[in-house]
Structures are given as structure tokens and as C-alpha cells.
Backbone as XML, in Angstrom:
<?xml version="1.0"?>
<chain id="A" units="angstrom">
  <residue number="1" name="UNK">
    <atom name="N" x="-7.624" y="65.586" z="87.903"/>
    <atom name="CA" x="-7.415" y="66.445" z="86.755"/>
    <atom name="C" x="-8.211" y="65.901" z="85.582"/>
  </residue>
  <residue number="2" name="UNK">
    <atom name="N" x="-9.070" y="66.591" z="84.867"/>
    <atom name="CA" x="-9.577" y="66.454" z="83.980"/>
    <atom name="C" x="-8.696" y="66.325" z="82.450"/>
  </residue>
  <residue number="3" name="UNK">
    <atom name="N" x="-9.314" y="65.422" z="81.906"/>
    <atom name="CA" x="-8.620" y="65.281" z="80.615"/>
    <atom name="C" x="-8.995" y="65.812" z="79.756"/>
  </residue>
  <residue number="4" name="UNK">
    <atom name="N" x="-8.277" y="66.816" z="79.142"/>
    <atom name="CA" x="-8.648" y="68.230" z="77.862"/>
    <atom name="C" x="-8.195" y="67.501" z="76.777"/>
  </residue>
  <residue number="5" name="UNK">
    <atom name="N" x="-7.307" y="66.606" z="76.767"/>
    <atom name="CA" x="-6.659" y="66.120" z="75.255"/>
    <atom name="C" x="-6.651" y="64.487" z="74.806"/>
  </residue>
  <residue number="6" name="UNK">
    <atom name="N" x="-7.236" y="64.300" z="73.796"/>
    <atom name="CA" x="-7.961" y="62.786" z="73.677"/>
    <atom name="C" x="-6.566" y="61.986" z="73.564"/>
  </residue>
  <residue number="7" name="UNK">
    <atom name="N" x="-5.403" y="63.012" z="73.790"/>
    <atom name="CA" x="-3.417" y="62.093" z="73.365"/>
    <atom name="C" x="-3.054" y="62.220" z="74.595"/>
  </residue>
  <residue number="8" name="UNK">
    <atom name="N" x="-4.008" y="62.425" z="75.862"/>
    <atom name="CA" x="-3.354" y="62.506" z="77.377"/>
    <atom name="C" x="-3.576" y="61.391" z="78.439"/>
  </residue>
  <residue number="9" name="UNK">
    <atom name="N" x="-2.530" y="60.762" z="78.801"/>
    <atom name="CA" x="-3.061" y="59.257" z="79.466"/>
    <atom name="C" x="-2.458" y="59.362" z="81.274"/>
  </residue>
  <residue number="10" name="UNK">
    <atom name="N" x="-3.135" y="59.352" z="81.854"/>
    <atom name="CA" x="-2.200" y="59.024" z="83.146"/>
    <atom name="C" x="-1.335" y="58.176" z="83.062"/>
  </residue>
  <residue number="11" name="UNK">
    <atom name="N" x="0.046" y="58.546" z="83.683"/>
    <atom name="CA" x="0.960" y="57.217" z="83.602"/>
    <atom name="C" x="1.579" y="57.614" z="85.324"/>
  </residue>
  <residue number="12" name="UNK">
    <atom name="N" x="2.312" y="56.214" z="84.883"/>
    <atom name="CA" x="3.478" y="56.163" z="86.019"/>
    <atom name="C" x="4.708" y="56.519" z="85.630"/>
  </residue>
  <residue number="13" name="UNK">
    <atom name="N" x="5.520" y="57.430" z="86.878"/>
    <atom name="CA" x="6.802" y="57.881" z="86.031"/>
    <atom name="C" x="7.938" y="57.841" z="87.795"/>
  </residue>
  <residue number="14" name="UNK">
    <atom name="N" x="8.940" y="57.353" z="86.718"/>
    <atom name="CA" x="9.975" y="57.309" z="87.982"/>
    <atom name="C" x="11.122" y="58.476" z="87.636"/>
  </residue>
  <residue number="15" name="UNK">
    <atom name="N" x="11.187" y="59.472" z="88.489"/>
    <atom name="CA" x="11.878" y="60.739" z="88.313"/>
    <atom name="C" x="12.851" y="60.833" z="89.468"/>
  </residue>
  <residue number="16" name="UNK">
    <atom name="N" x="14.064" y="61.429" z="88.894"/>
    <atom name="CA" x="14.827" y="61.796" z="89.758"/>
    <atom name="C" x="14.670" y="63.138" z="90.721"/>
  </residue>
  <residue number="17" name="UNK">
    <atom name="N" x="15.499" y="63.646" z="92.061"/>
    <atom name="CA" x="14.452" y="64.474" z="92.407"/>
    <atom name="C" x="15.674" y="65.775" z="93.293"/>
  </residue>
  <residue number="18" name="UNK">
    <atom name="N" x="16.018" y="66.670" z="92.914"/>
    <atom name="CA" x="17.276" y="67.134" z="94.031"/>
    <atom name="C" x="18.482" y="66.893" z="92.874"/>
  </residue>
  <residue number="19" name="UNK">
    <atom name="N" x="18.120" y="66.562" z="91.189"/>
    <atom name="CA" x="20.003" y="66.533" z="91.083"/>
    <atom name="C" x="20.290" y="67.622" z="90.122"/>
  </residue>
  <residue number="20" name="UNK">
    <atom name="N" x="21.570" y="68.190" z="90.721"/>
    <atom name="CA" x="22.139" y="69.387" z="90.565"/>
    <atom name="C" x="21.040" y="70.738" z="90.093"/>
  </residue>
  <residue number="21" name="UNK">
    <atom name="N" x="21.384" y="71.379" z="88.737"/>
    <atom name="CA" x="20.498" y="72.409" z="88.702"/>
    <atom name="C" x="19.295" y="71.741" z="88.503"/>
  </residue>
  <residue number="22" name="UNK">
    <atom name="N" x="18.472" y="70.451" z="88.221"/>
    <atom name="CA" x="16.999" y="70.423" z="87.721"/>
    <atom name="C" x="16.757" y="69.629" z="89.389"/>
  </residue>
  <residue number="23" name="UNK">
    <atom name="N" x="15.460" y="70.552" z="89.449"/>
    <atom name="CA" x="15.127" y="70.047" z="90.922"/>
    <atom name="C" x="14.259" y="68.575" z="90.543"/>
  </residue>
  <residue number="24" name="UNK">
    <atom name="N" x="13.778" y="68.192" z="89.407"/>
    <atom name="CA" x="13.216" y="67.379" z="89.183"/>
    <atom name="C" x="13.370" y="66.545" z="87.831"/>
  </residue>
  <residue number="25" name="UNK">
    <atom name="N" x="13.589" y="65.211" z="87.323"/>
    <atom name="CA" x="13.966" y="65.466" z="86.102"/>
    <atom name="C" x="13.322" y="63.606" z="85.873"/>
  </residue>
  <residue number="26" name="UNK">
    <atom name="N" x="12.263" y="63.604" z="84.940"/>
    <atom name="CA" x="11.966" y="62.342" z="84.864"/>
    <atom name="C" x="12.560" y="61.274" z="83.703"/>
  </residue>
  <residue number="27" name="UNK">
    <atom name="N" x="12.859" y="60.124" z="84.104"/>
    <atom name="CA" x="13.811" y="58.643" z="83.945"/>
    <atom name="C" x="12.934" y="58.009" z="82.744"/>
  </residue>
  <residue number="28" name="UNK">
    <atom name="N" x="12.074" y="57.351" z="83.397"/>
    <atom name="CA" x="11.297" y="56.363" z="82.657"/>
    <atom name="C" x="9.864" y="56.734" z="82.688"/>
  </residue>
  <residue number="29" name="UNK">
    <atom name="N" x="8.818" y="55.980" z="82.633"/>
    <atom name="CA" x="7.319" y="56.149" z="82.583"/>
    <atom name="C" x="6.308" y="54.849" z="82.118"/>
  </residue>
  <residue number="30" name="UNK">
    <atom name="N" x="5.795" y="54.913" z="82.953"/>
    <atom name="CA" x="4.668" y="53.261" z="82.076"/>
    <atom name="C" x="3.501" y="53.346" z="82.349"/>
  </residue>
  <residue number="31" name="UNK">
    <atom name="N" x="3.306" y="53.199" z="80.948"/>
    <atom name="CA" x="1.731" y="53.558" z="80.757"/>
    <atom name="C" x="0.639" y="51.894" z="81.357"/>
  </residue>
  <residue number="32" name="UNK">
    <atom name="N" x="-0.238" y="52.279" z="81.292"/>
    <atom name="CA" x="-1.279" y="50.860" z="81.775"/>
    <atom name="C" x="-1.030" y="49.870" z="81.470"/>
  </residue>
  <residue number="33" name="UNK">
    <atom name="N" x="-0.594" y="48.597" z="81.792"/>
    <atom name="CA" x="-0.640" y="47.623" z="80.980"/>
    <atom name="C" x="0.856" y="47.277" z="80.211"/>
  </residue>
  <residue number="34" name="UNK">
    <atom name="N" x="1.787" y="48.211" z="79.884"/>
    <atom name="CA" x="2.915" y="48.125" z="79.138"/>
    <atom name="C" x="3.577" y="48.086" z="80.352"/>
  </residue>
  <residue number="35" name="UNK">
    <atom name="N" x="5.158" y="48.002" z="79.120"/>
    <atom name="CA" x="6.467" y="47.873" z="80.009"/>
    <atom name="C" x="7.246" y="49.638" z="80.574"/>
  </residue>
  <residue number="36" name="UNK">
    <atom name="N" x="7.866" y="49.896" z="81.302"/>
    <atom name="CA" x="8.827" y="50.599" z="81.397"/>
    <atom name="C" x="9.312" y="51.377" z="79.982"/>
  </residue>
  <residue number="37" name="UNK">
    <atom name="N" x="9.241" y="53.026" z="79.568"/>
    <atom name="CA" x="9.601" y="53.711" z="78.549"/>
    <atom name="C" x="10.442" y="54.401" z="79.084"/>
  </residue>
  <residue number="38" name="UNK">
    <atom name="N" x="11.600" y="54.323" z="78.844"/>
    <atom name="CA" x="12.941" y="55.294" z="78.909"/>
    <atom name="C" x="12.900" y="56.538" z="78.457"/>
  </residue>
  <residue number="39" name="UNK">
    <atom name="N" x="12.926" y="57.551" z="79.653"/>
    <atom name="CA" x="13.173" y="58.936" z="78.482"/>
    <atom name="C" x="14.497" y="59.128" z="78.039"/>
  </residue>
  <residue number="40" name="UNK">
    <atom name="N" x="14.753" y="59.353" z="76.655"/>
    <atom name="CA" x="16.008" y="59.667" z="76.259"/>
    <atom name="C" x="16.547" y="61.204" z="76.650"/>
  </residue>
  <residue number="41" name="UNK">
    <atom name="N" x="15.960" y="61.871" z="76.393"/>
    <atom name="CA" x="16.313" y="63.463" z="76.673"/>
    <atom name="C" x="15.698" y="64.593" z="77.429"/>
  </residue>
  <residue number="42" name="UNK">
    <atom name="N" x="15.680" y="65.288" z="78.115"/>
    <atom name="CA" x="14.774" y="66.056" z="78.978"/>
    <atom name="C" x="15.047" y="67.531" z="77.903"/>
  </residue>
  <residue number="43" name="UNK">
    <atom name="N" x="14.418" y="67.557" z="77.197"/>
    <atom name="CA" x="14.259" y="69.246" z="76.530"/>
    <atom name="C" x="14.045" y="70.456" z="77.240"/>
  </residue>
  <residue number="44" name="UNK">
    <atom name="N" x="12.976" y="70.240" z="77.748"/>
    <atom name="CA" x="12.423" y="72.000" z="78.750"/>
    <atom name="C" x="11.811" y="71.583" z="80.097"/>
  </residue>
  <residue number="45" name="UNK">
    <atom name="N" x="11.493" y="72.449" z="80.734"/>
    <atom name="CA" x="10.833" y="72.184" z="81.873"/>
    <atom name="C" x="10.135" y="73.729" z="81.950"/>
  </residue>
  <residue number="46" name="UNK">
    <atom name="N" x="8.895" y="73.913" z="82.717"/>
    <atom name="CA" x="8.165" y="75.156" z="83.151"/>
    <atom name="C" x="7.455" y="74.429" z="84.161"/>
  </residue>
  <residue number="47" name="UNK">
    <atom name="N" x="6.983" y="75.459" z="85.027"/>
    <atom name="CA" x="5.662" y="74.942" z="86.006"/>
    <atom name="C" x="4.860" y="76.267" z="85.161"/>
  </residue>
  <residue number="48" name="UNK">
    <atom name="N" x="3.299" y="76.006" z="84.858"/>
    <atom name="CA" x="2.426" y="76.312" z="84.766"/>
    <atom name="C" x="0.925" y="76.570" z="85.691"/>
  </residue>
  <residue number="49" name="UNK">
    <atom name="N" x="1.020" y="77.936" z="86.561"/>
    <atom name="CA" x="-0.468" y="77.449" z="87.784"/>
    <atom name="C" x="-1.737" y="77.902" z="87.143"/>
  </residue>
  <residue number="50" name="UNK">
    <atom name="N" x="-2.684" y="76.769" z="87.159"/>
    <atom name="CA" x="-3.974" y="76.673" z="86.528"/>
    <atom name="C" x="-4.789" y="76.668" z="87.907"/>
  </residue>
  <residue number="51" name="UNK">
    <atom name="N" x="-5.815" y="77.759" z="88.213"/>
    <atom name="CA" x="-6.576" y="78.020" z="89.406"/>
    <atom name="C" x="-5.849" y="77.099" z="90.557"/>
  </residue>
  <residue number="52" name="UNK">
    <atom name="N" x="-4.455" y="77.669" z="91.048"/>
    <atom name="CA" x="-4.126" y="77.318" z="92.392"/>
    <atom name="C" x="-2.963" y="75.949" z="92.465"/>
  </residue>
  <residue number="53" name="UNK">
    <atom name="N" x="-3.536" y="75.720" z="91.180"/>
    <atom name="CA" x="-2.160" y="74.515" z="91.345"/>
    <atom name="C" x="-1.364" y="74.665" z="90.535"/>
  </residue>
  <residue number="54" name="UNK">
    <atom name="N" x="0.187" y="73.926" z="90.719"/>
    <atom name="CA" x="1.537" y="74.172" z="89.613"/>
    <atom name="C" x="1.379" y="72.479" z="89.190"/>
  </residue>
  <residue number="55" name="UNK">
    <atom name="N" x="1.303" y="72.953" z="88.043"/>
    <atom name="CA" x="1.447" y="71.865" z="87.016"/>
    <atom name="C" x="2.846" y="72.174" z="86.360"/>
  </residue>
  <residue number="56" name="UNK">
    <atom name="N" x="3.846" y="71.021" z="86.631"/>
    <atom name="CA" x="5.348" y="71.043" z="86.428"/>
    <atom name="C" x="5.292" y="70.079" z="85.319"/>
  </residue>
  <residue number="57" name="UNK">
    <atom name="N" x="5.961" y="70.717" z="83.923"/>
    <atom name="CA" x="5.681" y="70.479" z="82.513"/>
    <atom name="C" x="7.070" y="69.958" z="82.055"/>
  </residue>
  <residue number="58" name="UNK">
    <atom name="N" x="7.548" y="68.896" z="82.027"/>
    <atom name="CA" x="8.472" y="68.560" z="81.418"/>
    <atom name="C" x="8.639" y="68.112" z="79.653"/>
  </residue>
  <residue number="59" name="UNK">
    <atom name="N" x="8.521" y="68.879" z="78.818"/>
    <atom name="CA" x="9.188" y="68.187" z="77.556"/>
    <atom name="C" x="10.177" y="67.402" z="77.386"/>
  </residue>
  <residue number="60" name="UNK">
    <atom name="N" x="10.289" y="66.507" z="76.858"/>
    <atom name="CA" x="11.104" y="64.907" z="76.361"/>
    <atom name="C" x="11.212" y="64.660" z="75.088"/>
  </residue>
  <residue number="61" name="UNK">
    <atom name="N" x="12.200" y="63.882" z="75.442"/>
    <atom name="CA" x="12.499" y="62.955" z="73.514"/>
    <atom name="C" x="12.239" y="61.480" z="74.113"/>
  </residue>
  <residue number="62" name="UNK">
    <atom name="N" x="11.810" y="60.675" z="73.312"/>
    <atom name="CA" x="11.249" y="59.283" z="73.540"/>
    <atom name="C" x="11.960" y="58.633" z="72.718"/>
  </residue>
  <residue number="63" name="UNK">
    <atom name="N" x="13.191" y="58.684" z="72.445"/>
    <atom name="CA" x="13.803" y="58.015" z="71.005"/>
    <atom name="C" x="14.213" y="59.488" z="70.406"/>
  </residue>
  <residue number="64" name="UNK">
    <atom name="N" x="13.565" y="59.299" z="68.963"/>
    <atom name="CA" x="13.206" y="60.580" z="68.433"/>
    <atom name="C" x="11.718" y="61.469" z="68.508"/>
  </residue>
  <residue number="65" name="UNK">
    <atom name="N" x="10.953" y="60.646" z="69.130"/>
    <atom name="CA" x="9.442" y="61.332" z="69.327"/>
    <atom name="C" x="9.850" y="62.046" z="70.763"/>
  </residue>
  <residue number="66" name="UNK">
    <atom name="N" x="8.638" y="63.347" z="70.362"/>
    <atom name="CA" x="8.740" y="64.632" z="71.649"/>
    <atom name="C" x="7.022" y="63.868" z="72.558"/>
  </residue>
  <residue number="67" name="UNK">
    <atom name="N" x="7.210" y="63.796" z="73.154"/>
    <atom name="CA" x="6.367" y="63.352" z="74.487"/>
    <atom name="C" x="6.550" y="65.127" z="75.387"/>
  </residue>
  <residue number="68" name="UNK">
    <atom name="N" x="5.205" y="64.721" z="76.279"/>
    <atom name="CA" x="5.133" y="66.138" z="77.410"/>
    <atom name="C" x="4.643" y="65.049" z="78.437"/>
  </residue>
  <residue number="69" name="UNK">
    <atom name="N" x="5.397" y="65.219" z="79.360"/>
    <atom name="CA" x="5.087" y="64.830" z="81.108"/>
    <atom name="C" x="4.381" y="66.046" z="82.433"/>
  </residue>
  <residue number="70" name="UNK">
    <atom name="N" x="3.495" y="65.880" z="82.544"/>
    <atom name="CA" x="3.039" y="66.978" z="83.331"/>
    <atom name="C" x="2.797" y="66.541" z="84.694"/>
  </residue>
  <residue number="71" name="UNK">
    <atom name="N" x="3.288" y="67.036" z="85.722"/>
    <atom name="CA" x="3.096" y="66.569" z="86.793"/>
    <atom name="C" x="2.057" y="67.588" z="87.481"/>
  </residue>
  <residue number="72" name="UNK">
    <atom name="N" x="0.847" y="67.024" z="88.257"/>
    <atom name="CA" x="0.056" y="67.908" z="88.972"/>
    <atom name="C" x="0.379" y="67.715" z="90.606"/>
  </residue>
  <residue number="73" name="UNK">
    <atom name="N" x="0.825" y="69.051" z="91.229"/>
    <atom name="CA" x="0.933" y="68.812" z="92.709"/>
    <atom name="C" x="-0.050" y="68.715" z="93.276"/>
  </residue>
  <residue number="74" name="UNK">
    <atom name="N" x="-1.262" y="68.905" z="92.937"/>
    <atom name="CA" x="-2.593" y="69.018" z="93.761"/>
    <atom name="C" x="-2.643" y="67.268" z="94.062"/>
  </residue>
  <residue number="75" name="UNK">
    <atom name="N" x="-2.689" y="66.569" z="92.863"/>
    <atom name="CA" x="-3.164" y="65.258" z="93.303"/>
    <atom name="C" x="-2.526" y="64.387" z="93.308"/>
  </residue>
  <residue number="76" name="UNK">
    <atom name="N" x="-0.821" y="64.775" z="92.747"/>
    <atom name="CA" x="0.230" y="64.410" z="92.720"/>
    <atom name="C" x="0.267" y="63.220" z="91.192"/>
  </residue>
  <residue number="77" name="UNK">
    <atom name="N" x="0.177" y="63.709" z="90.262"/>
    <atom name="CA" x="-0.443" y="62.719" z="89.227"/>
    <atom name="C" x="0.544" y="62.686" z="88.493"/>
  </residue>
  <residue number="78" name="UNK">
    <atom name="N" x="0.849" y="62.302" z="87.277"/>
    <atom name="CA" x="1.618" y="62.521" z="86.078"/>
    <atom name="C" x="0.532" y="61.951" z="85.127"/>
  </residue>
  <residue number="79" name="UNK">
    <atom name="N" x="1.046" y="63.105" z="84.041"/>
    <atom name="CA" x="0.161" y="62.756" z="82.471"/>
    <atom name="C" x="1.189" y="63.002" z="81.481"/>
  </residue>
  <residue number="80" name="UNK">
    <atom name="N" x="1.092" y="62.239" z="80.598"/>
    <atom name="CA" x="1.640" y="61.930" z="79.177"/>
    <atom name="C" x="0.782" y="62.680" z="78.043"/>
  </residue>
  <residue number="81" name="UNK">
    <atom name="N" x="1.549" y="63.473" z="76.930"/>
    <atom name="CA" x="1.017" y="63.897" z="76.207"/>
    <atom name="C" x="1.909" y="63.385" z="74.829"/>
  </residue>
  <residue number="82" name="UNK">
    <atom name="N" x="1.293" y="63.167" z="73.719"/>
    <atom name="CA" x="2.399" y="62.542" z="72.523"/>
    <atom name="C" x="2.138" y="64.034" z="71.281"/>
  </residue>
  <residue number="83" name="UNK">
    <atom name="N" x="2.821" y="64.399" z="71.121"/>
    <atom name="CA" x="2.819" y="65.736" z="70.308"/>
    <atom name="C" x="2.672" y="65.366" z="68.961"/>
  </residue>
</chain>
């Protein structure tokens, strides 16, 4: 996946997966080099398909900062966006 936004970083994210109504719902996340970031709140979720693939869009609270987690099924990635 190409990077459109100079605030978008690949990360690592550990998500829960199957609980109750959210089929997917992500925990923590760590970016390169750092420690483990806790998500505090899961706000929204959408999947979005961009030529063929679903990009599954989670909005977050990071504390009080709104973060976006996007997961791509094509290559199976996660990206961080800081709003």
C-alpha cells in the first residue's frame, strides 16, 4: 500500500478478533522502534474497498488524541494515521 499521507506509518497492532458484536476490534499498536500504545477507546469502524480491496478503518482515542488504524486485507498490513 502506498503512502498518500506524510502522518501515515506502518505499525504493528494486536487486535482482538470474533468478540461479540465487533468482529474485529484493536488493543494496542507499536510503531518502529517504540514501546507498546494502548488504545483507550474504539470510536467507529467502516471497511472502505479501494480497486478490489477492503480496507477495515478503525477510529480510536489514544488517551485523548483520535488516531485512525486501517487495516489492508490485500497485504494484510496495518497503518496509523494521527488526525
Amino acid at each position: 500500500m502506498k503512502k498518500t499521507n506524510k502522518n501515515t506509518e506502518q505499525v504493528e497492532v494486536m487486535a482482538l478478533f470474533g468478540y461479540e458484536m465487533t468482529p474485529c476490534q484493536p488493543l494496542t499498536f507499536r510503531r518502529r522502534g517504540e514501546s507498546e500504545t494502548e488504545v483507550t477507546e474504539l470510536l467507529r469502524t467502516q471497511i472502505k474497498f479501494v480497486g478490489g480491496v477492503a480496507l477495515h478503518i478503525f477510529d480510536v482515542l489514544v488517551g485523548r488524541e483520535k488516531m485512525r488504524l486501517e487495516f489492508n486485507s490485500r497485504d494484510l498490513s496495518w497503518h496509523l494515521t494521527q488526525h
